[in-house]
TORNUMAR-400513 format. One record per residue (C-alpha): z, x, y; residue in one letter. Coordinates in steps of 0.1 Angstrom, whole numbers, plus 5000, padded with zeros to 4 digits. Layout:
<sites>
ZXYA;...
</sites>
This chain:
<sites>
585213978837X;588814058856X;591713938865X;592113918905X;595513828926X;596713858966X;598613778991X;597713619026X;600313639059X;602213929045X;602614259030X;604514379003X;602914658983X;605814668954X;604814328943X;600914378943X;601314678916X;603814428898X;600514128897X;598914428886X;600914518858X;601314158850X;597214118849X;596514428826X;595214228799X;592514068816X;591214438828X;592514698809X;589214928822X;590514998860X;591714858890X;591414838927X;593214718960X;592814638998X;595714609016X;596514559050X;599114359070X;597914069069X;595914039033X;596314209000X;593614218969X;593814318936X;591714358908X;592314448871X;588614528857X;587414488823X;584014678830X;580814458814X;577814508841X;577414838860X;580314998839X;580315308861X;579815188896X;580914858897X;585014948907X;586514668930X;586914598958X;583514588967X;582414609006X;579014569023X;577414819046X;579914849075X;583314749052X;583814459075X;583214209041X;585414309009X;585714138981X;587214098945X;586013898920X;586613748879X;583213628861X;579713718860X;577013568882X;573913568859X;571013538883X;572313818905X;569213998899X;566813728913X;569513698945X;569614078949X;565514108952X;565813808975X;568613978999X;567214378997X;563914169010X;566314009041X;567214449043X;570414429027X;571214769015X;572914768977X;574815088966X;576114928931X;574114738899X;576714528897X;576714188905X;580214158926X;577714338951X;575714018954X;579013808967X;579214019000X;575514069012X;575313688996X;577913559024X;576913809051X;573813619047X;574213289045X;578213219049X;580012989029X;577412849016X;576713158999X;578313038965X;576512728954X;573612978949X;576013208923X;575113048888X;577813168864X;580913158863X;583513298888X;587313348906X;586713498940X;588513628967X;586513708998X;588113839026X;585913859066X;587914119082X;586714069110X;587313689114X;590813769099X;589213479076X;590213439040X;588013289012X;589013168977X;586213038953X;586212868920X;582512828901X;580712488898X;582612438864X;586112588864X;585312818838X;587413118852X;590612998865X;592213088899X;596212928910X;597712968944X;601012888959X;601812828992X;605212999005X;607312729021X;605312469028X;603412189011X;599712128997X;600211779013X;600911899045X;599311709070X;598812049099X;598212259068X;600012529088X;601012799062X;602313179071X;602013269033X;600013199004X;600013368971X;596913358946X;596113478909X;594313478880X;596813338859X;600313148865X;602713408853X;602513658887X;602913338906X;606113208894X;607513538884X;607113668925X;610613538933X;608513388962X;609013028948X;611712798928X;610212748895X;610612438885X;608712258855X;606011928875X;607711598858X;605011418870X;602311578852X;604711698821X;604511308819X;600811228823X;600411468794X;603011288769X;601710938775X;598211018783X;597011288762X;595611478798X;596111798818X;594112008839X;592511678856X;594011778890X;594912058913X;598612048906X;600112258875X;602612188850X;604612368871X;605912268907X;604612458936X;601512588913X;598012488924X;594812508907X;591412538928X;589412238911X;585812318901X;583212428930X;586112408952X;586812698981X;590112768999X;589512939033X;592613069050X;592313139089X;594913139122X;597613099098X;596012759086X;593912659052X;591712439041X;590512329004X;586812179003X;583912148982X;581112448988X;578812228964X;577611888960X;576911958922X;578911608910X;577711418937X;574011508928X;574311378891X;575711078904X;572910968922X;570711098891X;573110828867X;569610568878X;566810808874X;564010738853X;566510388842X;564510238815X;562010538805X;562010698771X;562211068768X;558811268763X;557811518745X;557611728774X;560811698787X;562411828754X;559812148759X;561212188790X;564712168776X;564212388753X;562812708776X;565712598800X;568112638773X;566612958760X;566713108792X;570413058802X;571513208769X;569113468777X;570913548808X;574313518791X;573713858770X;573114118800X;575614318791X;576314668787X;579114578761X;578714468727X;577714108727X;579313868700X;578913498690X;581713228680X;580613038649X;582112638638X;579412578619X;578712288644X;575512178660X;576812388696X;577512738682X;574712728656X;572112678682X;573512988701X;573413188669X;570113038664X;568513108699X;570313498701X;568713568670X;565213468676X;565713668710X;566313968693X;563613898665X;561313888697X;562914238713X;563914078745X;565914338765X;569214118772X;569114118738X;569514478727X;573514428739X;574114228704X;572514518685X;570614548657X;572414238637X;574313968657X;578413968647X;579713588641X;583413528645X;584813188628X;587713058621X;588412878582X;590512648565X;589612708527X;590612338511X;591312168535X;589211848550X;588211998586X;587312378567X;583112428578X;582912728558X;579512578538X;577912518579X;578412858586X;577312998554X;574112768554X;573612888592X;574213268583X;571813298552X;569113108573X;569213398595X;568013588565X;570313908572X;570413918611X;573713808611X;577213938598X;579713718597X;583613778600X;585813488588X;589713438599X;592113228572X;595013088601X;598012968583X;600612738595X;603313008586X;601513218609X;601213038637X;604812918640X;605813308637X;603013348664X;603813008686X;605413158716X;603413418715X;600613148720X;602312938742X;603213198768X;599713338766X;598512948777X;600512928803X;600312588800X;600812278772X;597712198752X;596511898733X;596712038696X;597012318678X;593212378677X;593512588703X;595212858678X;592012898658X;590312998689X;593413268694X;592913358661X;588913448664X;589613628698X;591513858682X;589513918652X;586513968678X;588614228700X;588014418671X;584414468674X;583114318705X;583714278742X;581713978752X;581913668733X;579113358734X;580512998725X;579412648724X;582112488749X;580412198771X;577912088748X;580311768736X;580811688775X;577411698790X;575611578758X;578411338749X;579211538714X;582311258706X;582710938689X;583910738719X;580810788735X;579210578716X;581310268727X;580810378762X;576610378761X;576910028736X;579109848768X;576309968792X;573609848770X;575209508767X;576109478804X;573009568817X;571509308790X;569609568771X;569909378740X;567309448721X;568009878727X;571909738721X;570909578688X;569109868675X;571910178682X;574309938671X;572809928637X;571510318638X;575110448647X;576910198620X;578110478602X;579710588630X;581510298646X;582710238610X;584410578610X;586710498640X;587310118630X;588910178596X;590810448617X;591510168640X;592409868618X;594610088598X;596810068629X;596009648637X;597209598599X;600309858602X;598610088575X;599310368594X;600810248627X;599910498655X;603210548676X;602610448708X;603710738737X;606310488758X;608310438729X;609310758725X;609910908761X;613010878780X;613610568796X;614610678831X;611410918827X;608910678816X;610610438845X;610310698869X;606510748864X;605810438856X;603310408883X;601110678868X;597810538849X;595210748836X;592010518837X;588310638828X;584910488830X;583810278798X;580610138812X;578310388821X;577510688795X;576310908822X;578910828845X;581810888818X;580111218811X;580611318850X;584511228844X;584911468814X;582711758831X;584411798860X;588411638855X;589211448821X;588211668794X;586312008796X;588812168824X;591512208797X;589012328769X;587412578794X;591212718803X;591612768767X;588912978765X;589813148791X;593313258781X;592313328746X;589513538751X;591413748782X;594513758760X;592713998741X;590814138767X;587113948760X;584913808786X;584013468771X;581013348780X;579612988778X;575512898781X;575812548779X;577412528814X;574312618834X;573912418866X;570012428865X;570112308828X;572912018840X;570611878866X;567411888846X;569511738821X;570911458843X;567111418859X;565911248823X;566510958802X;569510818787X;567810878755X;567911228761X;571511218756X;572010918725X;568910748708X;568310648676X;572410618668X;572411058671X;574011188701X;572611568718X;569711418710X;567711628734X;569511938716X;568511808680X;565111798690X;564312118705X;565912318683X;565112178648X;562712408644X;565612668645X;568512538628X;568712438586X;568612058582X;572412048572X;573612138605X;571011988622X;571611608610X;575811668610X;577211428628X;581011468620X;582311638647X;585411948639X;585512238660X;587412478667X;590612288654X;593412318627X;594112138594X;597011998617X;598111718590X;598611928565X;599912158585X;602911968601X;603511838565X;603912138553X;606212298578X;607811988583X;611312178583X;610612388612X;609512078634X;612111878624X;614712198632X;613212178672X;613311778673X;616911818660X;618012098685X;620512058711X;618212188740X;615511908726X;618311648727X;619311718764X;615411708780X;615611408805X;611411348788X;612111238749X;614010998733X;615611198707X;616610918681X;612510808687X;610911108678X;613011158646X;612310828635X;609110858643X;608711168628X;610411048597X;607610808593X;605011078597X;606311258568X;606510898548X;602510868554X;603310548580X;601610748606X;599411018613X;599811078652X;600011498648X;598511518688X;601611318702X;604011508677X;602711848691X;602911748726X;606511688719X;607112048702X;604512218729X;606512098763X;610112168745X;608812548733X;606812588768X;610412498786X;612112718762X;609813008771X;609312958808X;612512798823X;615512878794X;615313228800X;615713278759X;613713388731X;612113108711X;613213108671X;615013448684X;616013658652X;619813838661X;619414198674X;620014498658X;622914618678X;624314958667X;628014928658X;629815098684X;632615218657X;632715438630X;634115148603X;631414938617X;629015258602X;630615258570X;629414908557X;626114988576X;626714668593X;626214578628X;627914298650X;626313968651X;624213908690X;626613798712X;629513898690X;631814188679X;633614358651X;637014408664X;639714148673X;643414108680X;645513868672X;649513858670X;649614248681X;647214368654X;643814468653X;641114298626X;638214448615X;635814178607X;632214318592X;629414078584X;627514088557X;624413978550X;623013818520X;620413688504X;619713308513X;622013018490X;620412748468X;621012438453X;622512558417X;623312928422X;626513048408X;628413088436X;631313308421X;629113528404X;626813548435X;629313618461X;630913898438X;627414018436X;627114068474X;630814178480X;630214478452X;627014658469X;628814668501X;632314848490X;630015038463X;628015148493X;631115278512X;633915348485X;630915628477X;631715828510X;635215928509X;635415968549X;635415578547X;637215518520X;640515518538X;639415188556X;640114958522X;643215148520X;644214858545X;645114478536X;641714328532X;640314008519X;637013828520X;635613508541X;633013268531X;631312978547X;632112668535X;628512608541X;626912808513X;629812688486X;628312308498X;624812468489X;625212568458X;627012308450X;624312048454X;626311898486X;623411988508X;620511718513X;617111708535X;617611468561X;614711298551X;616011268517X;619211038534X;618210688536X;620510558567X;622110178567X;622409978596X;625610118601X;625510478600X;622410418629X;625010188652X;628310388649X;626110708655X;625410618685X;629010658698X;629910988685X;629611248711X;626911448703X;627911838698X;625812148700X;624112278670X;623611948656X;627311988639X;629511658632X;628611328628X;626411278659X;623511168635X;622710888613X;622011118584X;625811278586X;627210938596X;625310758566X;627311088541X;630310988553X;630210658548X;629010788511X;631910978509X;635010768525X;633310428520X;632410168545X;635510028553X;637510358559X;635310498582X;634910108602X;638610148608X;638510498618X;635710428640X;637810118654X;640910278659X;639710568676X;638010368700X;641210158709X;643210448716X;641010748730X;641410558764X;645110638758X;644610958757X;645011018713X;642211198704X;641311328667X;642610998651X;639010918639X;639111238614X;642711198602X;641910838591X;638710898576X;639811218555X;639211588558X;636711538535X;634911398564X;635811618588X;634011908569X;631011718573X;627911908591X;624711788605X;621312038606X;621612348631X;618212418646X;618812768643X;619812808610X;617912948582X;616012718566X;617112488545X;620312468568X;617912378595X;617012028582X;619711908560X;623111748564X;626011868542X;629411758529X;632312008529X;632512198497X;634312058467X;637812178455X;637512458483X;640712588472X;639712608435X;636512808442X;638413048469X;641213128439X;637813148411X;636013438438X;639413588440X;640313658410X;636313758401X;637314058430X;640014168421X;639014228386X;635814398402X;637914628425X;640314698398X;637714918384X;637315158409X;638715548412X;638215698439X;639316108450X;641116168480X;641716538487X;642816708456X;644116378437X;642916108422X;643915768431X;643215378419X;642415218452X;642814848460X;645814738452X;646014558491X;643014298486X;644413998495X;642213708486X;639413478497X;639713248523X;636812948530X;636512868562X;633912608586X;633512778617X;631412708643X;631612828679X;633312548685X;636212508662X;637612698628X;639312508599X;640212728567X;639412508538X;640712698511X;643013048506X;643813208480X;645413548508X;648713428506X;648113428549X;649013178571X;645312948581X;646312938614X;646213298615X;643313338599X;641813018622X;642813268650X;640813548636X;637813348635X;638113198667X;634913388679X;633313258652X;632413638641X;629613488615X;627313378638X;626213048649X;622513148642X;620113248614X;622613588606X;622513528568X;626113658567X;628113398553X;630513638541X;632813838564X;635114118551X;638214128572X;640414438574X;644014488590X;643714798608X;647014988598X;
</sites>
């Protein structure tokens, strides 16, 4: 397992070493280049067969064939006794060795005789000929870019092409524009798919599809098929139409299936299994442990007891925790099994983290629990077993149940019809109730259209994603190859090499695929149980409770619960400014949406994740900024910025002047506000540790020798004066939802650009008031008057502030009034100070002197980085003054946590 990358049609040695910088992850055990003018190859190793003589490249006899490689091929030991017959001379035991002498001896062709899984880059010096491979599945991944030209060019002329393991190198070359693909960004929102095609989410980013080969030659390419692996189970869809399964064929099955997990475990690595508690990953459990009960060599690479990695969900309805205990004690010992407990805290600390290791958008979050149980396996094992495929060639979901019913009934089969109708009741019963709760409006699923952009959704509007319902066999062809299995093998793939495992995956065995496809429909759905086959010839193996399951979980997430529960932090990203200005989402759609979701009206978690996946992924990718950034810890560049052990917030700074004097203005951080918190007592709280802190060194002291006084945000007086509210909590009128509209919408969510702060300040100045306001602002802005709205409605309207995505939480997701009596509560802190500084002494030189005397007041100010408006001052100062102070906004427009500023005027 490896990450490879190159170039073709030029040379640049400087940017190779970068890809292999960029690649280190997926082979953190060596690496390897060939370079000449006109080709370059890398490869990062992570060393699993032939650990000490199996370096790439890898050449044959006269070094006129090189290659580099990403997989394993699993019957390279039959294909090398074949070729050392044909007098092919191997100097490795690895199987990259088996690519070159494999194509020296029969071409191109060469690769629909690897079974396993694979990324290759071949390269005939000789014929100056170029060769890109992707295995029969996709299961390892492989992206090219072609350097100013077009995929869809008609001469397929290119001068330079670009190639890689993963996505990042690609876009981060400086070769192309990176710019996000609209077209599939949208296929994804309204259709639930990716990875169904050769383009990316990302423009100018091509996937080679599965068995597909890329040769590169004269300064031209073509992409082809090597294999005719899909077309051959197409023509097997009528074989055997209308004969039940034998006994036979499920003994057959059964030494097939044993066999290609068999080959899976040559390794010289520890060997590891992932564990659902599902029907898929038990049977692999199952099989490797009556392999090594038996002593079969592969088998020595697990060791003496098989390690289990699973991921649980203690409590909630998708946790499998009693499967995988009932599947481990059946083992009686041979197994030890390590659990992992995600949390949805966790994994929105961990989300970009996540998201950039994808690369690309994903269906759900169950993806994370896979993340989450390669990196508990990194721990022990390199090499990792796991059921993906099964559901896809064995039809493991509920739909497919419909699909093999529709065939039965067209091809008037009504009797067999009649009879898995009744036997898979339970089933169909499942997904109707899920199904007429929507038809009755129990919980109304929200349909994608309605919340895209309009111009967006008209601009793709010719875009369908349509699927075979008819044939079972024929619909399982579909999610092989395009619909469905693509996407779960890449997140395999990127999860497992994240952490530097070589994920390995038995089902997907073309021999057992075609012997498969060669039997019965029955094989695959009889008697209303689906992997029928699979039931059968392992029930033997497996405890009755995991053999008879039939609900299907996964590797997923308790994602309800989850999104309920950290409801705040989604809402915060629906509610951003960067979310607002996507040209995909209707903003206002989402958040009612949304809002629904939280009131139990609907349940659509997939869709709302889509949403928050493509807004982080274009965060991370194309914003060029940190996602849910924390501020930095910048060192104060002054000595006063030392003494309060402070540091300016990102972006800002401590010093200012204004009217020929210099300000010192030093954050401080608190402790986060709540709803009932004394805010005099607590603000005096926080303003005595800082001066204690520095009035204790007397090489500081001098600095509150100066005029001081103290700032506050009007934001946490509102707070603890229960002038905060969720947004959910707001119940918006026809009218806040229309004039909303109109308000020019402001960064940070501040104003009344929302329903919820609209709907407060209707609350507050009353219906009428804030009509005429609205009115009269309209009629005259044309003029050129601007600000009338505010002065009509009130100041106390003015001070009004919507949620800030960036805020600390629960500033994120609520909507507050201005602070009441703002001058009252600035004059109740001041006089709180003064009577706290009036206590202190403090020794300068050989005297003692009663310090303090300069503090000027308390001043509450809303600032934002937009505007400043001092609410209440007790300094005696002029506002404007201090308005001018402030005008960088010095606080932060972030999650800071320093509401309070202490501003001194440097003598």
């Amino acid at each position: 397992m490896c990450g490879i990358a190159g170039f073709y049609g030029f040379r640049d040695d400087k940017l190779i070493k970068k890809f292999s910088e960029q690649l280190l992850h997926r082979g953190p055990d060596g690496k390897g280049f060939y370079i000449d003018d006109k080709v370059s190859l890398l490869n990062r190793r992570l060393a699993i067969i032939d650990r000490k003589g199996g370096d790439q490249p890898i050449y044959n006899e006269d070094k006129s064939i090189v290659v580099t490689y990403n997989g394993e091929i699993y019957n390279y030991r039959d294909l090398q006794k074949i070729l050392s017959e044909k007098g092919h001379i191997f100097k490795t035991k690895s199987d990259t060795e088996v690519i070159v002498h494999g194509y020296e001896e029969w071409g191109e062709s060469c690769f629909d005789r690897f079974n396993g899984m694979f990324g290759i880059a071949l390269y005939d010096i000789k014929k100056q000929k170029l060769i890109l491979a992707r295995d029969h599945f996709g299961i390892k991944p492989l992206y090219f870019s072609l350097i100013n030209n077009s995929i869809d060019s008609v001469t397929r002329d290119t001068s330079r092409i670009i190639f890689s393991s993963e996505i990042k190198p690609l876009i981060s070359s400086g070769l192309i524009s990176k710019k996000p693909n609209d077209r599939i960004i949208y296929r994804y929102l309204r259709y639930r798919i990716h990875d169904d095609q050769s383009e990316t989410f990302f423009e100018g980013v091509y996937r080679l599809r599965p068995g597909e080969m890329m040769i590169m030659q004269n300064d031209k390419f073509q992409i082809t098929k090597y294999t005719n692996l899909e077309e051959e189970l197409r023509t097997m869809v009528e074989t055997r139409h209308g004969v039940f399964l034998r006994k036979k064929d499920i003994e057959i099955f059964k030494e097939k299936l044993i066999e290609t997990i068999r080959l899976r475990l040559i390794s010289e690595v520890p060997v590891g299994t992932c564990l659902s508690g599902g029907l898929d990953s038990s049977t692999i459990v199952s099989v490797v442990s009556k392999l090594l009960k038996e002593k079969v060599k592969e088998a020595e690479s697990v060791g003496k007891i098989q390690n289990t990695f699973s991921a649980i969900f203690p409590g909630f309805s998708n946790d499998e925790e009693n499967y995988i205990d009932e599947l481990v004690q059946s083992q009686k010992s041979k197994v030890k099994s390590h659990k992992i407990k995600p949390k949805p805290e966790e994994f929105f600390n961990e989300i970009e983290e996540f998201v950039q290791t994808q690369e690309e958008p994903t269906i759900s979050t169950g993806p994370y629990a896979q993340y989450k149980v390669m990196q508990e396996a990194h721990k022990y094992v390199t090499v990792l077993l796991d059921g993906q495929g099964v559901d896809e060639i064995l039809a493991g979901y509920i739909p497919y149940y419909f699909v093999y019913l529709r065939q039965l009934w067209k091809e008037k089969r009504y009797f067999l019809f009649l009879k898995e109708f009744i036997r898979s009741f339970g089933v169909i019963l499942s997904i109707s109730l899920y199904r007429y709760n929507d038809i009755l409006g129990i919980k109304k699923n929200v349909e994608p259209a309605d919340i895209l952009n309009k111009k967006f959704r008209q601009k793709f509007s010719s875009e369908k994603f349509i699927v075979e319902n008819y044939n079972l066999k024929k619909r399982l062809i579909e999610d092989i190859f395009s619909n469905s299995l693509p996407s779960l093998l890449r997140y395999e793939d990127k999860n497992a090499m994240r952490f530097s495992i070589e994920g390995r995956v038995p089902f997907l065995d073309f021999n057992l695929l075609r012997y498969l496809f060669s039997l019965p429909d029955d094989a695959i759905i009889e008697n209303g149980w689906n992997k029928y086959i699979l039931r059968q010839s392992i029930k033997d193996l497996l405890p009755a409770l995991i053999l008879k399951r039939r609900n299907k979980i996964g590797f997923t997430t308790p994602e309800y619960e989850w999104f309920i529960r950290m409801k705040n932090k989604i809402y915060s990203i629906f509610l951003s400014d960067s979310f607002a200005r996507r040209p995909y989402f209707n903003q206002g759609a989402v958040l009612g949406a949304f809002q629904k979701f939280i009131e139990g009206k609907n349940s659509d978690t997939m869709l709302f994740w889509r949403l928050l996946n493509i807004e982080i992924w274009l965060r991370i990718f194309f914003d060029r900024k940190e996602l849910l950034a924390r501020p930095g810890s910048l060192r104060p560049r002054t000595a006063e910025g030392r003494a309060f052990g402070v540091s300016p917030n990102k972006g800002k700074k401590l010093e200012i002047r204004v009217k020929g004097k210099n300000y010192l203005r030093f954050p401080l951080k608190t402790e986060i506000f709540k709803k009932g918190d004394d805010i005099v007592k607590k603000i005096r709280a926080n303003v005595y540790r800082y001066i204690d802190i520095t009035i204790s060194d007397t090489k500081f002291a001098d600095l509150l020798n100066s005029n001081f006084f103290i700032v506050v945000s009007e934001k946490i007086v509102a707070i603890a004066q229960g002038r905060s509210y969720f947004i959910w909590d707001i119940k918006t009128g026809f009218w806040a939802n229309l004039i909303a509209k109109y308000v020019k919408k402001t960064p940070y969510g501040i104003g009344l650009g929302s329903p919820w702060t609209m709907q407060l300040a209707i609350n507050e100045a009353g219906l009428p008031r804030i009509l005429l306001a609205a009115l009269i602002s309209f009629i005259t802005k044309p003029l050129g008057f601007h600000g009338l709205f505010y002065k009509i409605a009130g100041k106390e309207v003015a001070s009004i502030d919507g949620p800030t995505e960036y805020s600390l939480y629960p500033s994120n997701v609520s909507a507050k009034l201005g602070p009441k009596d703002p001058q009252g509560v600035s004059e109740q802190i001041h006089d709180k100070i003064a009577k706290l500084l009036n206590g202190y002494i403090v020794k300068k030189s050989n005297s003692t002197i009663q310090q303090f005397n300069n503090f000027f007041g308390v001043v509450i100010i809303d600032a934002n980085d937009l505007g400043q408006k001092v609410l209440g001052n007790s300094t005696g100062q002029d506002n404007k003054l201090i308005e001018k102070i402030f005008s960088d906004n010095p606080m932060g427009q972030a999650d800071e946590q320093t509401p309070l500023i202490l501003v001194i005027e440097q003598k």
